[in-house]
C-alpha positions as CSV (number, residue, x, y, z in Angstrom):
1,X,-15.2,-12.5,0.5
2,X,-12.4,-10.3,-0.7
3,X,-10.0,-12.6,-3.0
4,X,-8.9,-9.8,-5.2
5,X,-6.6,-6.4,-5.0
6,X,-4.9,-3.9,-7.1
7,X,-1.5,-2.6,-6.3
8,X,-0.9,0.7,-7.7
9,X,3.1,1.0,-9.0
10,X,3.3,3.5,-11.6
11,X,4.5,6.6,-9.6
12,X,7.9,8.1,-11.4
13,X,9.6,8.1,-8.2
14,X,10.3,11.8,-8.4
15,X,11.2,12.2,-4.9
16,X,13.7,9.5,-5.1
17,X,15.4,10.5,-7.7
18,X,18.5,9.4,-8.6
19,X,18.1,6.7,-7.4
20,X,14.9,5.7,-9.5
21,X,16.3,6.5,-13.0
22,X,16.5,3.0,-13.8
23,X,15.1,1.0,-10.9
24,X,11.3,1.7,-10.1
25,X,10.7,2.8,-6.3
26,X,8.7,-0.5,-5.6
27,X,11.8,-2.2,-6.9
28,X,14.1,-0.5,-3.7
29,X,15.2,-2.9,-1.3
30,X,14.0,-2.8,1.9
31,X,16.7,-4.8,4.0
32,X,16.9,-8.0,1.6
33,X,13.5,-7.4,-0.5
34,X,12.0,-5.2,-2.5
35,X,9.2,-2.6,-1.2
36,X,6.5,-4.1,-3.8
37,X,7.2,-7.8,-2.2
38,X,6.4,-6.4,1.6
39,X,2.9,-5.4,-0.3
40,X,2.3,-8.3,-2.1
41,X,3.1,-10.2,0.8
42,X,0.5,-8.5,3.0
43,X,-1.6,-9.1,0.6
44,X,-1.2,-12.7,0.6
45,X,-1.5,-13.0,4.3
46,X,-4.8,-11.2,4.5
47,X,-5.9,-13.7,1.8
48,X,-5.9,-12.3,-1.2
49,X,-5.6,-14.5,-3.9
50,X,-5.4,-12.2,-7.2
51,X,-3.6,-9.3,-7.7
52,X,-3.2,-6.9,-10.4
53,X,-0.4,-4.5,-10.4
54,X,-0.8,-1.0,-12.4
55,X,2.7,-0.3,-14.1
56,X,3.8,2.0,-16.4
57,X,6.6,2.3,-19.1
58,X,10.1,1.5,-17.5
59,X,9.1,-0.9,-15.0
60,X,9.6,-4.2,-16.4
61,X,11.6,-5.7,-13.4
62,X,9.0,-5.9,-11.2
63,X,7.4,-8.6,-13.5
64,X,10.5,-10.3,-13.7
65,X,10.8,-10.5,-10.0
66,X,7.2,-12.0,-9.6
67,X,8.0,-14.6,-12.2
68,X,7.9,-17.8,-11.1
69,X,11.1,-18.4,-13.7
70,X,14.4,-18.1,-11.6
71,X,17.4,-18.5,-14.2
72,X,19.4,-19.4,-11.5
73,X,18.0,-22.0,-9.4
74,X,19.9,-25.0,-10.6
75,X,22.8,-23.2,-9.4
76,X,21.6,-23.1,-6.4
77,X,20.5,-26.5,-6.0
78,X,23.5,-28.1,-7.4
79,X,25.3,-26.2,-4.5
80,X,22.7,-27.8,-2.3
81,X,22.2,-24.0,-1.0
82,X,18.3,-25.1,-0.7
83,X,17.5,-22.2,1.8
84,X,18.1,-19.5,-1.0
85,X,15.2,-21.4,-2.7
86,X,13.1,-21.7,0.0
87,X,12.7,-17.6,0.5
88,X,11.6,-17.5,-2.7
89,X,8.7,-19.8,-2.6
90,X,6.6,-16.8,-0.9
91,X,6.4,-15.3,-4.7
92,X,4.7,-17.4,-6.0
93,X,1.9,-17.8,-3.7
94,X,-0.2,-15.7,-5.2
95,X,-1.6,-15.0,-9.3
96,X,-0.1,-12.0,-10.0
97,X,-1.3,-9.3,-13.4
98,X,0.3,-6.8,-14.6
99,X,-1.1,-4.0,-16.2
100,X,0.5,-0.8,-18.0
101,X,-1.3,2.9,-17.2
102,X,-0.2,4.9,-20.4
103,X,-1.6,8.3,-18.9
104,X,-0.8,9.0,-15.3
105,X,-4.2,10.3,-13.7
106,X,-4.1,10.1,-10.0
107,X,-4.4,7.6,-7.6
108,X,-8.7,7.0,-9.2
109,X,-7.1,7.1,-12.4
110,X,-5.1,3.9,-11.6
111,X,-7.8,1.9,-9.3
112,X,-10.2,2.3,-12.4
113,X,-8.1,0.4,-14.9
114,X,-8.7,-2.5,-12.5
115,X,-12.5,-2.6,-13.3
116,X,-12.7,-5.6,-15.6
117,X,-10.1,-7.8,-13.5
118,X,-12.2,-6.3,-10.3
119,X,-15.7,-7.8,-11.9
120,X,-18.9,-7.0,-9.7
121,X,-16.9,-7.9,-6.1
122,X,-15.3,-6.5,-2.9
123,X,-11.7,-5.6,-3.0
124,X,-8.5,-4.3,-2.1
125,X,-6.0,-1.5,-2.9
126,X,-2.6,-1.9,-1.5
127,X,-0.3,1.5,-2.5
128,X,2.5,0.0,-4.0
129,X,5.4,2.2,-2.1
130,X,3.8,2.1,1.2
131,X,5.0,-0.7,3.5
132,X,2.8,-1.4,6.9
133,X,4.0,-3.2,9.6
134,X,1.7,-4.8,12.2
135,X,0.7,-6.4,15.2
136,X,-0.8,-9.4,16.7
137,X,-0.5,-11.1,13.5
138,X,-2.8,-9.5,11.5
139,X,-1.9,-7.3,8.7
140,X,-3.4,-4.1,8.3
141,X,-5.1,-5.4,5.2
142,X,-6.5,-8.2,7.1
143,X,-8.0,-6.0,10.2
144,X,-9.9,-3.8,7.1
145,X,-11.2,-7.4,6.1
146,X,-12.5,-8.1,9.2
147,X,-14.5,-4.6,9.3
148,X,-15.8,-5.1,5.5
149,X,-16.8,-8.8,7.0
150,X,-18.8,-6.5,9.8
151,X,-20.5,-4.1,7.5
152,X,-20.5,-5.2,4.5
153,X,-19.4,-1.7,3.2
154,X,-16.4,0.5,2.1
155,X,-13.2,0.6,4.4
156,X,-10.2,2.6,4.8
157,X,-7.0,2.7,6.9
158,X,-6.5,5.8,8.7
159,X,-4.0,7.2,11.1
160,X,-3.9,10.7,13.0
161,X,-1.4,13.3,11.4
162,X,-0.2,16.1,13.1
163,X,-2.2,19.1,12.2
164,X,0.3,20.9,9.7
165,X,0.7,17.2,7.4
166,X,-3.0,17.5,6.8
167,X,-2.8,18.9,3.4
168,X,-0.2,16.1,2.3
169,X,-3.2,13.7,2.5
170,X,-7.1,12.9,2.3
171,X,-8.9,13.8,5.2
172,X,-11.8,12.0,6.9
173,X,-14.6,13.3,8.8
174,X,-16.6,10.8,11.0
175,X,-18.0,9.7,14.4
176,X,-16.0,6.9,16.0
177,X,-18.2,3.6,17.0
178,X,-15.3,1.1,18.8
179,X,-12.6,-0.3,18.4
180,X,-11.2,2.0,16.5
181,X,-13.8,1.9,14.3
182,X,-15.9,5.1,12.8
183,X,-18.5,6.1,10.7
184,X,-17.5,8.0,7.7
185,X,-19.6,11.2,7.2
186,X,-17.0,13.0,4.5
187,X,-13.4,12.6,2.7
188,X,-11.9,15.8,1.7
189,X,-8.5,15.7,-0.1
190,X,-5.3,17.6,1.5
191,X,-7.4,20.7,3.1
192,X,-5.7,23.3,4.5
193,X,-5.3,22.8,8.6
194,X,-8.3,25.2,9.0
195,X,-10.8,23.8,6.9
196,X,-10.0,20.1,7.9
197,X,-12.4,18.2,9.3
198,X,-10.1,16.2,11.6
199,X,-6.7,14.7,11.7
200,X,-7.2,11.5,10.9
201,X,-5.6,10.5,7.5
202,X,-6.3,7.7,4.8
203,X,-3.1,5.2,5.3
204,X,-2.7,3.6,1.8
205,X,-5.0,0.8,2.5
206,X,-8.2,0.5,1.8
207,X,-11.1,-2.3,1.1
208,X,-14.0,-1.1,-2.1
209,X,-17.0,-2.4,-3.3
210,X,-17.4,-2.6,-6.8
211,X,-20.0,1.1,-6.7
212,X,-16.4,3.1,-6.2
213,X,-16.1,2.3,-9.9
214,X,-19.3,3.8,-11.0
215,X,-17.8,7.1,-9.0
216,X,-14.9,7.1,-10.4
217,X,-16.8,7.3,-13.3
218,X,-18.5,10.8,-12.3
219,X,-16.0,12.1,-10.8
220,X,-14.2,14.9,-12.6
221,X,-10.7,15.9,-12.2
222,X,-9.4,17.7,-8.9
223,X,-6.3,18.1,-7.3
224,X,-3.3,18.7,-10.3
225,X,-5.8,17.8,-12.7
226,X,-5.8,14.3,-12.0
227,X,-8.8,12.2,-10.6
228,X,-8.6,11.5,-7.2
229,X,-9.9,8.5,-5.5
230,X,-10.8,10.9,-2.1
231,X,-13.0,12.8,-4.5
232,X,-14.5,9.7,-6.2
233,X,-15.2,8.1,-2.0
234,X,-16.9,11.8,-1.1
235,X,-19.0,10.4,-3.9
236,X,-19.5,7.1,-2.6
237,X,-21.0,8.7,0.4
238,X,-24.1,9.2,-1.4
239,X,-24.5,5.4,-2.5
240,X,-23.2,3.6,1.1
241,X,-22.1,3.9,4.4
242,X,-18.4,3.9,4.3
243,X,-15.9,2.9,7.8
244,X,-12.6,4.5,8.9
245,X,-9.9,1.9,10.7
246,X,-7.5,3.4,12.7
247,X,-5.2,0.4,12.5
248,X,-3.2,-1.6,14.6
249,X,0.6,-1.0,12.9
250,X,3.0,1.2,11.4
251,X,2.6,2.8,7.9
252,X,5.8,3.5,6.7
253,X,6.4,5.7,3.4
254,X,9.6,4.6,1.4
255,X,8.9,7.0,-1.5
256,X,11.3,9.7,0.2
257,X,14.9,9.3,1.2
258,X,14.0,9.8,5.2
259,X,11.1,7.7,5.0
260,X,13.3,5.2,3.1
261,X,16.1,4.8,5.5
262,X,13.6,4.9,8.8
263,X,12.0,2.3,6.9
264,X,14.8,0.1,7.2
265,X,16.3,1.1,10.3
266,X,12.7,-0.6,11.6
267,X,13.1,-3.7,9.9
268,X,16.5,-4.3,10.1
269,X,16.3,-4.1,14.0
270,X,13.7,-6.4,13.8
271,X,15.8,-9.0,12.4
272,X,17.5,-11.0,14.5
273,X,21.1,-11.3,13.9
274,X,21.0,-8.3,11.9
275,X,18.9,-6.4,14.2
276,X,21.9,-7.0,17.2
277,X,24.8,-5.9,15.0
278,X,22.9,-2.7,14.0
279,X,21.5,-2.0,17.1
280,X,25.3,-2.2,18.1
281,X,26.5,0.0,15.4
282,X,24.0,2.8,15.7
283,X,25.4,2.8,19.5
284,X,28.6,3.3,19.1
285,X,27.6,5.6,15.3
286,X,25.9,8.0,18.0
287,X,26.7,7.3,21.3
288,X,24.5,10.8,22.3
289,X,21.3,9.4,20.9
């Protein structure tokens, strides 16, 4: 059973700079909540009942947020405005750590400080500025669940890039079963068009057993000198059989300014009375489009 997951959060936020000066980019608001609580949230639904969040210096807001200590509640109750409450209930429903990377060091760098919490089980890794929006009720967390539940063995989220994005992200290699579904046969991280193996990309989701620690461990620094996890899963290749999901849903990357306005474009329209006043506004905003 997966019960546990680690939430990566201690990116600078380079790309979203100003803005992130003072606010981490897990802290942005996506509509009327932060990035990190879409995550968490996901999380939740796909049953996780742990999670440890890596941090860094600077970030101290997003344990405030998950704190189950909200200074102004009695305000709220006197007023009798009870609803205000009640959409805050969903942060609590989970146990929630929080722990500070001093060094950054890539992506592996970050899932191995979650060793001890980890323990000798399955589990999760949610990226922290990557929101993904699904179908049929089942997160995209929850549809890697259901393939580790099949196998018993290593899963990752992918999606197909277009060929010239390939050597933005790790790469995967593989023979497709069903559903969806294939059989990992290599990861290589951001090749160049011409030496990647396909164009399917890993989607910021991904389900572990506990042996991606012991590559982490053997794994040397790549890519900007940093320790990538797609390095440290080429690795993993030699211990298990690992599983590529191409997912049902929408990743959505709100560590960029595009990515972050697209991002809410597609959940504001989603929302109900919101999403017919905006719909509204972007019509008469650009009648041409």
């Amino acid at each position: 059973m997966v019960r546990k997951a680690i939430i990566p959060a201690a990116g600078l936020g380079t790309r979203m700079l100003p803005a992130t000066k003072a606010v981490p980019k897990e802290m942005l608001t996506i509509v009327d909540k932060p990035v990190i609580q879409y995550v968490v949230e996901e999380a939740i639904d796909s049953g996780i009942a742990h999670i440890l969040v890596i941090t860094s210096k600077g970030k101290n807001s997003m344990r405030d947020h998950f704190s189950k200590d909200f200074p102004n509640a009695a305000y709220y109750r006197e007023k009798g405005k009870t609803e205000v409450l009640e959409r805050l209930e969903t942060i609590g429903h989970c146990k929630i750590e929080f722990i500070e990377q001093s060094d950054l060091n890539g992506l592996g760098g970050a899932i191995y400080l979650g060793k001890d919490f980890i323990g000798d089980e399955p589990f999760a890794v949610l990226l922290g500025d990557t929101i993904c929006d699904f179908e049929d009720r089942n997160p995209v967390l929850g549809q890697l669940i259901d393939v580790y539940n099949q196998f018993k063995s290593s899963v990752t989220a992918i999606e197909e890039v277009p060929a010239d994005y390939v050597n933005r992200y790790g790469i995967m290699g593989g023979d497709a079963l069903s559903d969806g579904i294939y059989k990992v046969s290599q990861w290589v991280e951001k090749p160049e068009p011409e030496l990647a193996p396909s164009r399917l990309a890993i989607a910021a989701r991904y389900v572990f057993t506990p042996a991606i620690f012991q590559c982490l461990e053997k794994t040397t620094k790549g890519r900007n000198n940093e320790l990538q996890v797609t390095d440290a899963m080429h690795n993993l290749l030699n211990a298990e059989d690992m599983y590529g999901l191409q997912f049902k849903g929408t990743r959505f990357d709100v560590g960029n300014p595009l990515g972050f306005i697209k991002t809410n474009l597609h959940f504001g329209l989603k929302e109900a009375k919101m999403g017919e006043e905006l719909r509204d506004w972007l019509g008469n905003e650009t009648p041409g489009l």
